[in-house]
PDB file of N, H, CA, C and O in Angstrom:
ATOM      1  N   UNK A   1      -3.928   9.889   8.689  1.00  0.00           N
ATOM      2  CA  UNK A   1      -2.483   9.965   8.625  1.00  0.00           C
ATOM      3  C   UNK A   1      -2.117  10.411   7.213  1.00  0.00           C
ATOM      4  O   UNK A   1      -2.597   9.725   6.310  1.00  0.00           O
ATOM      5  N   UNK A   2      -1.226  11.607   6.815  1.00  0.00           N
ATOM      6  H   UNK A   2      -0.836  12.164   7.548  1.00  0.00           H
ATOM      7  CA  UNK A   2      -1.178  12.140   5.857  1.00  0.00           C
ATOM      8  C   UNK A   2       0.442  11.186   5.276  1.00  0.00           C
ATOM      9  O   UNK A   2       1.316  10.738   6.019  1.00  0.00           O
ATOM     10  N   UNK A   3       0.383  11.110   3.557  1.00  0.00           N
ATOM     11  H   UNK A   3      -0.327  11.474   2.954  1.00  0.00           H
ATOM     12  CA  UNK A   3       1.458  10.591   2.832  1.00  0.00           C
ATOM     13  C   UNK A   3       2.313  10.826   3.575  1.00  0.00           C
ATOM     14  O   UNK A   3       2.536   9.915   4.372  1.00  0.00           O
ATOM     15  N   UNK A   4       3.256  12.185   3.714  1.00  0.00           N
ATOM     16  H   UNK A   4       3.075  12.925   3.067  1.00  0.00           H
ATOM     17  CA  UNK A   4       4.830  12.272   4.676  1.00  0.00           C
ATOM     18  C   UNK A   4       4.348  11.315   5.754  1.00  0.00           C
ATOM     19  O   UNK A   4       4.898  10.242   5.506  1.00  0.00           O
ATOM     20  N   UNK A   5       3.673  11.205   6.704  1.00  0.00           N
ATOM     21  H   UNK A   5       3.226  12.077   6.905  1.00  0.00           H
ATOM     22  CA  UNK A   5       4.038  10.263   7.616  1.00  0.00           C
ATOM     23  C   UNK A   5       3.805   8.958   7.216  1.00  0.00           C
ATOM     24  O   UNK A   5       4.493   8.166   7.861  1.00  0.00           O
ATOM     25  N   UNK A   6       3.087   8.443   6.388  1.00  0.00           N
ATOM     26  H   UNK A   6       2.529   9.086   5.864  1.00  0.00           H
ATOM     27  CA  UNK A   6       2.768   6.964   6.222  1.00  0.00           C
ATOM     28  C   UNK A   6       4.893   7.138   5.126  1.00  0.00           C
ATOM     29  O   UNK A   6       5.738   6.612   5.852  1.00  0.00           O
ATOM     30  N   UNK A   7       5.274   7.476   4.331  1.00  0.00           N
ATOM     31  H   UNK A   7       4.588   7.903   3.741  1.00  0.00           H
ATOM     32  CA  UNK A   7       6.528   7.217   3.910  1.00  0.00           C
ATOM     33  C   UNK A   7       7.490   7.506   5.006  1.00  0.00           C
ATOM     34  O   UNK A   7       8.441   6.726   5.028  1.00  0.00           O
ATOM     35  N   UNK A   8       7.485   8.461   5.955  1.00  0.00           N
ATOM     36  H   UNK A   8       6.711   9.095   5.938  1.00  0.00           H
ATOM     37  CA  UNK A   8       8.107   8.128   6.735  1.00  0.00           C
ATOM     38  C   UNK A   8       8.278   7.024   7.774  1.00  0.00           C
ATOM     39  O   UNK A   8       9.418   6.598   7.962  1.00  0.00           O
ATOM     40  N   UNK A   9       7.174   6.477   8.525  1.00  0.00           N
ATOM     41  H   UNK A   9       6.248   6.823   8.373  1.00  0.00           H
ATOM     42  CA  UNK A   9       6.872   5.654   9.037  1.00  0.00           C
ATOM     43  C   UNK A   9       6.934   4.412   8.242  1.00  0.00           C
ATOM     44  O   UNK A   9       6.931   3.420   8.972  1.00  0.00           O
ATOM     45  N   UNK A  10       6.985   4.161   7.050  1.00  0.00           N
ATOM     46  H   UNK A  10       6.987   4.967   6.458  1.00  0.00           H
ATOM     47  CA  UNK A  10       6.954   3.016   5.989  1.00  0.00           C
ATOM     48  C   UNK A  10       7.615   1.780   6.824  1.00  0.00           C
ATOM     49  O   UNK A  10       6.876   0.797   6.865  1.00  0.00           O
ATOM     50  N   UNK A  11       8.525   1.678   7.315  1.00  0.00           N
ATOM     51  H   UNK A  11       9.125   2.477   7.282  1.00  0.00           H
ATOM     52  CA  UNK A  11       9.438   0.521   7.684  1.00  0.00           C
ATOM     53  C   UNK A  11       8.384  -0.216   9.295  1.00  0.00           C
ATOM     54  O   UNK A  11       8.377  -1.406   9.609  1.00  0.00           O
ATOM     55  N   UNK A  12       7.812   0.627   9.849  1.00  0.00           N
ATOM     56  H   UNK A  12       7.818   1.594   9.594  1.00  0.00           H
ATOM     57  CA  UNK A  12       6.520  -0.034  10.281  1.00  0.00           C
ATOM     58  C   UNK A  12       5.585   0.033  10.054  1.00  0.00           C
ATOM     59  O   UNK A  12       4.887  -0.337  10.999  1.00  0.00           O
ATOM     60  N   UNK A  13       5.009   0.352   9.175  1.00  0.00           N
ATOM     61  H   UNK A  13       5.576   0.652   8.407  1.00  0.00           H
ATOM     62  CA  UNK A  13       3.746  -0.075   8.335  1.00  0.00           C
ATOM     63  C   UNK A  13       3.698  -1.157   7.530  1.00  0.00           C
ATOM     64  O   UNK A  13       2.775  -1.960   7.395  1.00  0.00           O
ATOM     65  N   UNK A  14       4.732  -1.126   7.014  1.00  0.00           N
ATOM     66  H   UNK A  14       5.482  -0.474   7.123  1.00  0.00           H
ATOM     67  CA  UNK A  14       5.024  -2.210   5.916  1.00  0.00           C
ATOM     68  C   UNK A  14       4.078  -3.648   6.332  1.00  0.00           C
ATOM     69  O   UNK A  14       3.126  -4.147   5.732  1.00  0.00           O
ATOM     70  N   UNK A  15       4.884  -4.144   7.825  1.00  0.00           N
ATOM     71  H   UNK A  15       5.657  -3.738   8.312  1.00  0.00           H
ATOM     72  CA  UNK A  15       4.601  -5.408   8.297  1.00  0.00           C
ATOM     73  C   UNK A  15       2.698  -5.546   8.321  1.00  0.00           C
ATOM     74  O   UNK A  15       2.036  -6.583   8.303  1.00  0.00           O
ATOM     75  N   UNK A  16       2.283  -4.332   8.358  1.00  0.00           N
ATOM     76  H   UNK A  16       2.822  -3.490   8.372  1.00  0.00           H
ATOM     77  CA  UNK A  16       0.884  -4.008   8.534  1.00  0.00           C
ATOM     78  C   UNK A  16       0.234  -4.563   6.756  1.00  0.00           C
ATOM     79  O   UNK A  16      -0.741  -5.261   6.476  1.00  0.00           O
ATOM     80  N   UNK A  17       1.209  -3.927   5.900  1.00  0.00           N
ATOM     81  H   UNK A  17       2.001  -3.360   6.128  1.00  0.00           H
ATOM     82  CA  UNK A  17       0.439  -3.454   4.623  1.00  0.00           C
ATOM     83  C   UNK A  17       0.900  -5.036   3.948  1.00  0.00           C
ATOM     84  O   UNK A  17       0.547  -5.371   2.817  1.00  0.00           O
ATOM     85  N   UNK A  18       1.617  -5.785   4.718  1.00  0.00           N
ATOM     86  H   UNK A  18       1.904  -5.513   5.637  1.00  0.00           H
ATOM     87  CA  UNK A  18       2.443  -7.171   3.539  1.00  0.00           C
ATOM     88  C   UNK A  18       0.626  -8.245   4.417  1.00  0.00           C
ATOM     89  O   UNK A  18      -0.175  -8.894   3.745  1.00  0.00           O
ATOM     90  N   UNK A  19       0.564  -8.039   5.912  1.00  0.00           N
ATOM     91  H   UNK A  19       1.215  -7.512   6.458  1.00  0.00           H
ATOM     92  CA  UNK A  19      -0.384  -8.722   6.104  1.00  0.00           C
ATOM     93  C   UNK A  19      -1.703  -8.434   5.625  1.00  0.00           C
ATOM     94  O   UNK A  19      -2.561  -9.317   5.627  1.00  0.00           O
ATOM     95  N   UNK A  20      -1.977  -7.092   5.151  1.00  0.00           N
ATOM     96  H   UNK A  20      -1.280  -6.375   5.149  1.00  0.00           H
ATOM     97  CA  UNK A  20      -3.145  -7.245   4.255  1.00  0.00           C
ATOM     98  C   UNK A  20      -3.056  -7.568   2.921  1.00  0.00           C
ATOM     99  O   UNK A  20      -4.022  -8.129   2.403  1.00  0.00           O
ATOM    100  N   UNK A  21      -1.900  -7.275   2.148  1.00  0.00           N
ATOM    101  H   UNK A  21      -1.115  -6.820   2.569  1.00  0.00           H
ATOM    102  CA  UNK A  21      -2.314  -8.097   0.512  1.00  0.00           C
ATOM    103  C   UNK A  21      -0.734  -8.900   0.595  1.00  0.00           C
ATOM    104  O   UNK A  21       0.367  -8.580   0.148  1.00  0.00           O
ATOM    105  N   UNK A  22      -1.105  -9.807   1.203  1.00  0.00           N
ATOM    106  H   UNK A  22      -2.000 -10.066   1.566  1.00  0.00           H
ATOM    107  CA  UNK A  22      -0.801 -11.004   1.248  1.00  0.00           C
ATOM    108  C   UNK A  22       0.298 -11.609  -0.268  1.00  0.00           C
ATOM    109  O   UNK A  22       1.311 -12.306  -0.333  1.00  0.00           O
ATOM    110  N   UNK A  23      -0.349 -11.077  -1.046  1.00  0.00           N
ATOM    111  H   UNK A  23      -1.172 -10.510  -0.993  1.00  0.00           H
ATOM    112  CA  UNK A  23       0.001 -11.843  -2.727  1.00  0.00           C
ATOM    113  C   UNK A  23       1.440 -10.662  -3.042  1.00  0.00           C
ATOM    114  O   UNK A  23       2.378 -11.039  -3.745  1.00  0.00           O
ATOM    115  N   UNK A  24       1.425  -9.688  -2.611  1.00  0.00           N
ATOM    116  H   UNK A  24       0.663  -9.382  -2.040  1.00  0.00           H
ATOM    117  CA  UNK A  24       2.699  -8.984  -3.282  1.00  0.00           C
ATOM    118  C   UNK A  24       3.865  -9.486  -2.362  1.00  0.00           C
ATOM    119  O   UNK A  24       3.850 -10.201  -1.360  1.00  0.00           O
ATOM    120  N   UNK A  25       4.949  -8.827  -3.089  1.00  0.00           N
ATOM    121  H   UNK A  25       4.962  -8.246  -3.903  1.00  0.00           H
ATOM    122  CA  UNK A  25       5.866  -9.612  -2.711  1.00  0.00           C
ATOM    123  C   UNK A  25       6.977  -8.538  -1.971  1.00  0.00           C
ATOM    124  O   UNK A  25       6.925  -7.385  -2.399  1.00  0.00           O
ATOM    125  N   UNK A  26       7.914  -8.806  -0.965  1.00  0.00           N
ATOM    126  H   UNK A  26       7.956  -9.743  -0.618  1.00  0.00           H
ATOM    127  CA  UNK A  26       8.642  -7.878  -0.506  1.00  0.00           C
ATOM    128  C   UNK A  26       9.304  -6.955  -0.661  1.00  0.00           C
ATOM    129  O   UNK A  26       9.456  -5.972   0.063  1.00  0.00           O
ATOM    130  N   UNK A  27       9.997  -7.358  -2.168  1.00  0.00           N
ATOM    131  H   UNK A  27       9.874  -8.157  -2.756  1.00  0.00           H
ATOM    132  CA  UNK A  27      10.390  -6.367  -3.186  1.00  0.00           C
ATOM    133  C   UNK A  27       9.472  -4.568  -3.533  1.00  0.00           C
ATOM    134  O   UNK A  27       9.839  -3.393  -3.573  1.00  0.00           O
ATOM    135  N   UNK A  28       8.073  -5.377  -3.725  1.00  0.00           N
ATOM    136  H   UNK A  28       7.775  -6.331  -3.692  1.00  0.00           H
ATOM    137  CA  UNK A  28       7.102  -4.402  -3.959  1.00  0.00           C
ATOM    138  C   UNK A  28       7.268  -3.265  -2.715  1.00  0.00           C
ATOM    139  O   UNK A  28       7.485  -2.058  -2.825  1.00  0.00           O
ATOM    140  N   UNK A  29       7.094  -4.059  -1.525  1.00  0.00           N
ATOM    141  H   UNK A  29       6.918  -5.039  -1.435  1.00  0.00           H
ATOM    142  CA  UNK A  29       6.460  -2.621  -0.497  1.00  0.00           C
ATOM    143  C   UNK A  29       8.290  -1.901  -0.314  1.00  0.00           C
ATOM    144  O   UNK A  29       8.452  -0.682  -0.264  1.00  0.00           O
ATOM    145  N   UNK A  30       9.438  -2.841  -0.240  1.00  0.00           N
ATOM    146  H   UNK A  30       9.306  -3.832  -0.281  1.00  0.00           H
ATOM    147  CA  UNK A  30      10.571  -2.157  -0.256  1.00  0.00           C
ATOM    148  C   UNK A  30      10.826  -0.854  -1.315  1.00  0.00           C
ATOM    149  O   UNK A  30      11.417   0.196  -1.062  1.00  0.00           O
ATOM    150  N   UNK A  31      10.200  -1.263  -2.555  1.00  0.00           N
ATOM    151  H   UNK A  31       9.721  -2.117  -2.760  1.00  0.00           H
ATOM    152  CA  UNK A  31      10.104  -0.110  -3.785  1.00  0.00           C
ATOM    153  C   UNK A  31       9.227   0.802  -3.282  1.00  0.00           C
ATOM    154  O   UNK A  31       9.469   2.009  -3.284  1.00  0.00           O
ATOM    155  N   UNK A  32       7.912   0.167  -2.714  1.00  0.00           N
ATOM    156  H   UNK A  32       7.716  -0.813  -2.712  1.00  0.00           H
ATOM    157  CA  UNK A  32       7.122   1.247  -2.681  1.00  0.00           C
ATOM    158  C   UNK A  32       7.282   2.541  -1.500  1.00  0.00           C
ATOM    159  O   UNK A  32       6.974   3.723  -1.653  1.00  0.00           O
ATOM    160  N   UNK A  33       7.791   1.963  -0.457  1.00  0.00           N
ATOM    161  H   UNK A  33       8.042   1.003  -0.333  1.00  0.00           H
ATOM    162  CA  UNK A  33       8.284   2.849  -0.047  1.00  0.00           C
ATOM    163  C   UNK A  33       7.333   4.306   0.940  1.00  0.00           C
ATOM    164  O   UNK A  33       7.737   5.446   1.169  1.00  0.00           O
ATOM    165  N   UNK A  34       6.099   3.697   1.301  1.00  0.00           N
ATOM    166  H   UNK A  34       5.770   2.770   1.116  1.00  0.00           H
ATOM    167  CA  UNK A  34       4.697   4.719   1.067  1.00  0.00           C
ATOM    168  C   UNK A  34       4.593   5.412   0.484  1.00  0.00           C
ATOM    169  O   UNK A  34       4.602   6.598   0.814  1.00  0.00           O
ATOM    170  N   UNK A  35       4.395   4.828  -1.055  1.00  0.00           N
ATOM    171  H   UNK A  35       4.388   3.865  -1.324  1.00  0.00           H
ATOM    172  CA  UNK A  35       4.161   5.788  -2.637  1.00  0.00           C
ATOM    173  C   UNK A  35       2.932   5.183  -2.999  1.00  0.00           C
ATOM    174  O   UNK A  35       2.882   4.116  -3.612  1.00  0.00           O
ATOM    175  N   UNK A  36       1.903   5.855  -2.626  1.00  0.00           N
ATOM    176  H   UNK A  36       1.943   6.721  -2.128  1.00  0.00           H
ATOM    177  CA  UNK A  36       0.424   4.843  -2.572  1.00  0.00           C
ATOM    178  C   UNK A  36       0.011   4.735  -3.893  1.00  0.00           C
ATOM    179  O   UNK A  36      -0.699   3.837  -4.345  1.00  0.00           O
ATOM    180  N   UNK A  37       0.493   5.707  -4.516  1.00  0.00           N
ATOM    181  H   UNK A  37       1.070   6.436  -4.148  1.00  0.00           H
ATOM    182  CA  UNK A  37       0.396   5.293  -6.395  1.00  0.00           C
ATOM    183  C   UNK A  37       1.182   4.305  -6.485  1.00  0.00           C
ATOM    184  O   UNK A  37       0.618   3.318  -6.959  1.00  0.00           O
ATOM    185  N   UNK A  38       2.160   4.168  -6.249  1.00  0.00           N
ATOM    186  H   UNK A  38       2.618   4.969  -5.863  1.00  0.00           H
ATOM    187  CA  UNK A  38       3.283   2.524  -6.942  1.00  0.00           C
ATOM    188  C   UNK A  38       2.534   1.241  -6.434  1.00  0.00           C
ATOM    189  O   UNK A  38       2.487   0.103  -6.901  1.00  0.00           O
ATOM    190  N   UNK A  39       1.821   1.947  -5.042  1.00  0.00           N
ATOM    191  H   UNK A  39       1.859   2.872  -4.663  1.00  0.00           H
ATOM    192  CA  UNK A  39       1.559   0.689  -4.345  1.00  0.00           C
ATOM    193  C   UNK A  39      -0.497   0.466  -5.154  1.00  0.00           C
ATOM    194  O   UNK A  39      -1.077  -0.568  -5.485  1.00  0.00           O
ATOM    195  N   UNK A  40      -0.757   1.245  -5.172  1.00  0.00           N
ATOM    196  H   UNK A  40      -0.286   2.085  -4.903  1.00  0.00           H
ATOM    197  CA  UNK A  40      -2.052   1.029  -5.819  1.00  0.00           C
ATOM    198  C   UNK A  40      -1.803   0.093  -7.481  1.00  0.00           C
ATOM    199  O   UNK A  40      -2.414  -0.925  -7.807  1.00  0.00           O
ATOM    200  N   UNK A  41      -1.043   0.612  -8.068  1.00  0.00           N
ATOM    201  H   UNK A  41      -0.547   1.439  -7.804  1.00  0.00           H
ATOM    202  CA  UNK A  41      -0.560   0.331  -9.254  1.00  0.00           C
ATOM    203  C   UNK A  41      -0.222  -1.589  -8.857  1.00  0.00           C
ATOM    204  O   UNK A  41      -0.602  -2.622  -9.409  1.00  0.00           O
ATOM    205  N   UNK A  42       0.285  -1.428  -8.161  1.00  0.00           N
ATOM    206  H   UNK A  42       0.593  -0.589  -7.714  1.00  0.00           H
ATOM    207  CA  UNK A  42       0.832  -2.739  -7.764  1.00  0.00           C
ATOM    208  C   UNK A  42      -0.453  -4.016  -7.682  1.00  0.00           C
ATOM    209  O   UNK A  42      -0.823  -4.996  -8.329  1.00  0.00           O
ATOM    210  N   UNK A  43      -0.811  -3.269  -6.450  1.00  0.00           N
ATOM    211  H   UNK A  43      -0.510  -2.473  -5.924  1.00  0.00           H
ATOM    212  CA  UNK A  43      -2.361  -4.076  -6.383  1.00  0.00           C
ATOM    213  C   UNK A  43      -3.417  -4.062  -7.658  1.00  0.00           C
ATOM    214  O   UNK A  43      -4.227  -4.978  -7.795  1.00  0.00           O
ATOM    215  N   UNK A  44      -3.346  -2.999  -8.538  1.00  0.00           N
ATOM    216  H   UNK A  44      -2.688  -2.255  -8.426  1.00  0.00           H
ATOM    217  CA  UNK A  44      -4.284  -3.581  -9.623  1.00  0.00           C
ATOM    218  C   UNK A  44      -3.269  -4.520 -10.430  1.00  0.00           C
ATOM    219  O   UNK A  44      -3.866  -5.525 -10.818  1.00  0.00           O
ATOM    220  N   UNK A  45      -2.384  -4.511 -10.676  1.00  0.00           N
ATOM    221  H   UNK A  45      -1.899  -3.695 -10.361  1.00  0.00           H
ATOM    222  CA  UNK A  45      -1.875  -5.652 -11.440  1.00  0.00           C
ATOM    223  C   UNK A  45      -1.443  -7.425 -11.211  1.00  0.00           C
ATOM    224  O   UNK A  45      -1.361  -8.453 -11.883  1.00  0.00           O
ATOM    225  N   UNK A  46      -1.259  -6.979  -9.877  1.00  0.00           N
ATOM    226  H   UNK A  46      -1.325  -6.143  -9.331  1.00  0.00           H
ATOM    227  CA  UNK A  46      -1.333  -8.068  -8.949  1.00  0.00           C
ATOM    228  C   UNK A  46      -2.953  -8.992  -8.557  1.00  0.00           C
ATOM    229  O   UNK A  46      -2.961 -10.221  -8.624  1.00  0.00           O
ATOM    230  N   UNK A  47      -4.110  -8.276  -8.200  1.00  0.00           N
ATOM    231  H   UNK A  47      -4.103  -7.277  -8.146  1.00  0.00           H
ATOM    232  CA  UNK A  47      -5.251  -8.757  -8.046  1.00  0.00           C
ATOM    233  C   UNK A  47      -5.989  -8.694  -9.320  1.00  0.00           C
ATOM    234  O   UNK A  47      -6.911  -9.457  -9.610  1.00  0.00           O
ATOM    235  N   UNK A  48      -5.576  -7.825 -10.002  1.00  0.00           N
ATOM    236  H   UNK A  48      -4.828  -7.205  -9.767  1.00  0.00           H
ATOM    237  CA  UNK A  48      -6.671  -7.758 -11.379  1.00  0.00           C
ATOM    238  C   UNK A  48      -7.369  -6.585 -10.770  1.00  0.00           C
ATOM    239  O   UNK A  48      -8.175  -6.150 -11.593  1.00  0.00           O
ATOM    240  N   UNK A  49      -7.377  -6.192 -10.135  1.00  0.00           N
ATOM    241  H   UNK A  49      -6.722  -6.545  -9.467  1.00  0.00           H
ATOM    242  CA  UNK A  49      -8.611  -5.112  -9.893  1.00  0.00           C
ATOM    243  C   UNK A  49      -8.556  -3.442 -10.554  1.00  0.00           C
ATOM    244  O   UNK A  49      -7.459  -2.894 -10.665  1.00  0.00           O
ATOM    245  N   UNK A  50      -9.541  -2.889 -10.873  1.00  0.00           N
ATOM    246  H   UNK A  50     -10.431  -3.334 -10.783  1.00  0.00           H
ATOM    247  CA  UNK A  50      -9.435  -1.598 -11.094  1.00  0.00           C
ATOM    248  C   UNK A  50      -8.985  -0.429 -10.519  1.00  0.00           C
ATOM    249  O   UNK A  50      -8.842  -0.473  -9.297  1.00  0.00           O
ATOM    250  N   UNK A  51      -8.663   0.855 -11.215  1.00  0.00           N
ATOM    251  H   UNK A  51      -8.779   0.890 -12.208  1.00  0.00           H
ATOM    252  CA  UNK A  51      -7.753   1.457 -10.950  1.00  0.00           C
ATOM    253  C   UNK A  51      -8.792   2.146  -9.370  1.00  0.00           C
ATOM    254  O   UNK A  51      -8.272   2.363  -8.276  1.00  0.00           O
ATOM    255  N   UNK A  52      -9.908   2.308  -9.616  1.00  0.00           N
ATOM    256  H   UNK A  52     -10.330   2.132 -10.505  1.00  0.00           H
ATOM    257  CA  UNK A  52     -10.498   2.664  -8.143  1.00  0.00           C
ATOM    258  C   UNK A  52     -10.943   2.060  -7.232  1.00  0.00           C
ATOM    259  O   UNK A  52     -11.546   2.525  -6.264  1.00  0.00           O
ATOM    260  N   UNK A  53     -10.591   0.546  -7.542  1.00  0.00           N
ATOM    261  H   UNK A  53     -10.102   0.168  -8.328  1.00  0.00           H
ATOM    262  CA  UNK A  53     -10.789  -0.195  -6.512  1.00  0.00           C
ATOM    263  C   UNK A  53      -9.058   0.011  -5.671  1.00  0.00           C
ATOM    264  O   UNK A  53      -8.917   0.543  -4.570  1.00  0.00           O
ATOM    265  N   UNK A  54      -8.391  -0.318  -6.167  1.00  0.00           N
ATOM    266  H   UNK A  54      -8.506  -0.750  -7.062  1.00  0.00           H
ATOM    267  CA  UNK A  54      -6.952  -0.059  -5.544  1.00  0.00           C
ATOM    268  C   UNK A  54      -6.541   0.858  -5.114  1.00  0.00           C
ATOM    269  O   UNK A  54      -5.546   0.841  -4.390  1.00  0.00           O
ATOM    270  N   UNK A  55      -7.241   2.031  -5.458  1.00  0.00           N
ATOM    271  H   UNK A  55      -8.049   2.045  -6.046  1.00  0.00           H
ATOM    272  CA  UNK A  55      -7.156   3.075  -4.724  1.00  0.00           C
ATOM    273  C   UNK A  55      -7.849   3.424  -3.428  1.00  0.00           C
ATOM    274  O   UNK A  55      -7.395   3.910  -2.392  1.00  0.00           O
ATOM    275  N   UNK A  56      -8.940   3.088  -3.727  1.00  0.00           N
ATOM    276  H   UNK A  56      -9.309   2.694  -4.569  1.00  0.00           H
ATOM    277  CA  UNK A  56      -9.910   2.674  -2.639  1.00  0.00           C
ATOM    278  C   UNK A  56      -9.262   1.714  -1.123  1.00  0.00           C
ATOM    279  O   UNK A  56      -9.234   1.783   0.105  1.00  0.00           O
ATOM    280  N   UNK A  57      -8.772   0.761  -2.386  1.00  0.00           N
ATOM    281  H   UNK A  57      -8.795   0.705  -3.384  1.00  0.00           H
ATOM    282  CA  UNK A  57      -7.833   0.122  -0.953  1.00  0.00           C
ATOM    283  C   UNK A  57      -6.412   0.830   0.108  1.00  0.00           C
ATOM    284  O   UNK A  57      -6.130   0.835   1.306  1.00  0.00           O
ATOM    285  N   UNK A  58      -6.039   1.160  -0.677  1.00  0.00           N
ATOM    286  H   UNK A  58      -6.268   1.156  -1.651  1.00  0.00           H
ATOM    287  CA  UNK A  58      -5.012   2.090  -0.060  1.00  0.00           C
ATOM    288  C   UNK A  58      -5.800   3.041   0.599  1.00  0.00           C
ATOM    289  O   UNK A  58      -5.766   3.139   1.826  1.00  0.00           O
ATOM    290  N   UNK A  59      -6.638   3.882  -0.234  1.00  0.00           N
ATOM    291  H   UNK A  59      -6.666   3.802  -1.231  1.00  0.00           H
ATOM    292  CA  UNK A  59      -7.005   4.920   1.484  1.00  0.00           C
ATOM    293  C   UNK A  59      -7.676   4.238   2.381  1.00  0.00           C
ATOM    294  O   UNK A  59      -7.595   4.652   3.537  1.00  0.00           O
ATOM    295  N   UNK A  60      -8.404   3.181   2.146  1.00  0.00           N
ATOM    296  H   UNK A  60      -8.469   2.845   1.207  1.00  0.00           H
ATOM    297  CA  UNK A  60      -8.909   2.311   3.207  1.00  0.00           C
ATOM    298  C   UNK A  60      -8.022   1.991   4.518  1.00  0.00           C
ATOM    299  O   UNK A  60      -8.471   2.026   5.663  1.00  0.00           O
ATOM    300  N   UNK A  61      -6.568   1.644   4.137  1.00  0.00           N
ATOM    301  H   UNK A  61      -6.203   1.615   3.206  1.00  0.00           H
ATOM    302  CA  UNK A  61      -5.391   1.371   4.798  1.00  0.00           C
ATOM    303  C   UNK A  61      -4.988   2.478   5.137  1.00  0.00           C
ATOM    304  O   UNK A  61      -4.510   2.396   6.269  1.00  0.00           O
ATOM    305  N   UNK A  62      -4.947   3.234   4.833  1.00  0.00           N
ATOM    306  H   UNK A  62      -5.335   3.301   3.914  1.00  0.00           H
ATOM    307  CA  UNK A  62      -4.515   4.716   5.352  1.00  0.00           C
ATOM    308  C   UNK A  62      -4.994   4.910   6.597  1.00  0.00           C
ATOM    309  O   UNK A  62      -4.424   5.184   7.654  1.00  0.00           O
ATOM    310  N   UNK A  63      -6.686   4.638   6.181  1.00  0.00           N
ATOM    311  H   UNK A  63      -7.148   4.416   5.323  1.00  0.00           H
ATOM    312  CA  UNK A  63      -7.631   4.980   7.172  1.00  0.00           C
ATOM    313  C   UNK A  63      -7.235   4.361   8.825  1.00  0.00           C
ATOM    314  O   UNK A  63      -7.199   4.869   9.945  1.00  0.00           O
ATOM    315  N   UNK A  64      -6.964   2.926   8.228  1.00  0.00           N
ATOM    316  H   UNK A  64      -6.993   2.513   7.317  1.00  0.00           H
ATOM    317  CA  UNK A  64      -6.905   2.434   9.694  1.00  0.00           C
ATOM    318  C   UNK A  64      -5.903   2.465  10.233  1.00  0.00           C
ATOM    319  O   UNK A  64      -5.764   1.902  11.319  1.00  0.00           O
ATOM    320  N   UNK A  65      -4.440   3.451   9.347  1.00  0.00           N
ATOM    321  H   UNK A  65      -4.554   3.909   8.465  1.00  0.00           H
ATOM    322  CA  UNK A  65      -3.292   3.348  10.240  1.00  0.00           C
ATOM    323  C   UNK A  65      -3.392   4.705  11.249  1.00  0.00           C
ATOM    324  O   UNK A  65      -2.465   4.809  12.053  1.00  0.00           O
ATOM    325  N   UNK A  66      -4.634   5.951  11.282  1.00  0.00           N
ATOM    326  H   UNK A  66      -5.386   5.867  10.629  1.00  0.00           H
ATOM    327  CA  UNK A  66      -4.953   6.786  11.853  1.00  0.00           C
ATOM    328  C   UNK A  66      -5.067   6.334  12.792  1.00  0.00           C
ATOM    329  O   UNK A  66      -5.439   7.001  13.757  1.00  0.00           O
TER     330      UNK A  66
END
């Protein structure tokens, strides 16, 4: 599933993307908006994790909204 559709589709994905990282907060995915940089950004600051692990996670999620 390519960026335009995951931001378009955002308002049902969301419920998908809040049940996998759990720790951000609603504000976040409302900003983010399917901006997988804001939202990667998010998750490394939020989990501690590195910038290619969070990236990693997001296309991971990408993956399975195909």
């Amino acid at each position: 599933m390519n960026k335009d559709i995951i931001a378009g589709k955002w308002t049902q994905i969301k419920g998908k993307a809040q049940a996998r990282w759990g720790d951000l907060t609603d504000d976040v995915f409302d900003v983010a908006e399917g901006n997988s940089e804001y939202l990667s950004g998010k998750l490394q600051e939020r989990y501690g994790w590195n910038r290619e692990r969070a990236e990693e996670e997001v296309r991971e999620f990408e993956r399975t909204l195909g």
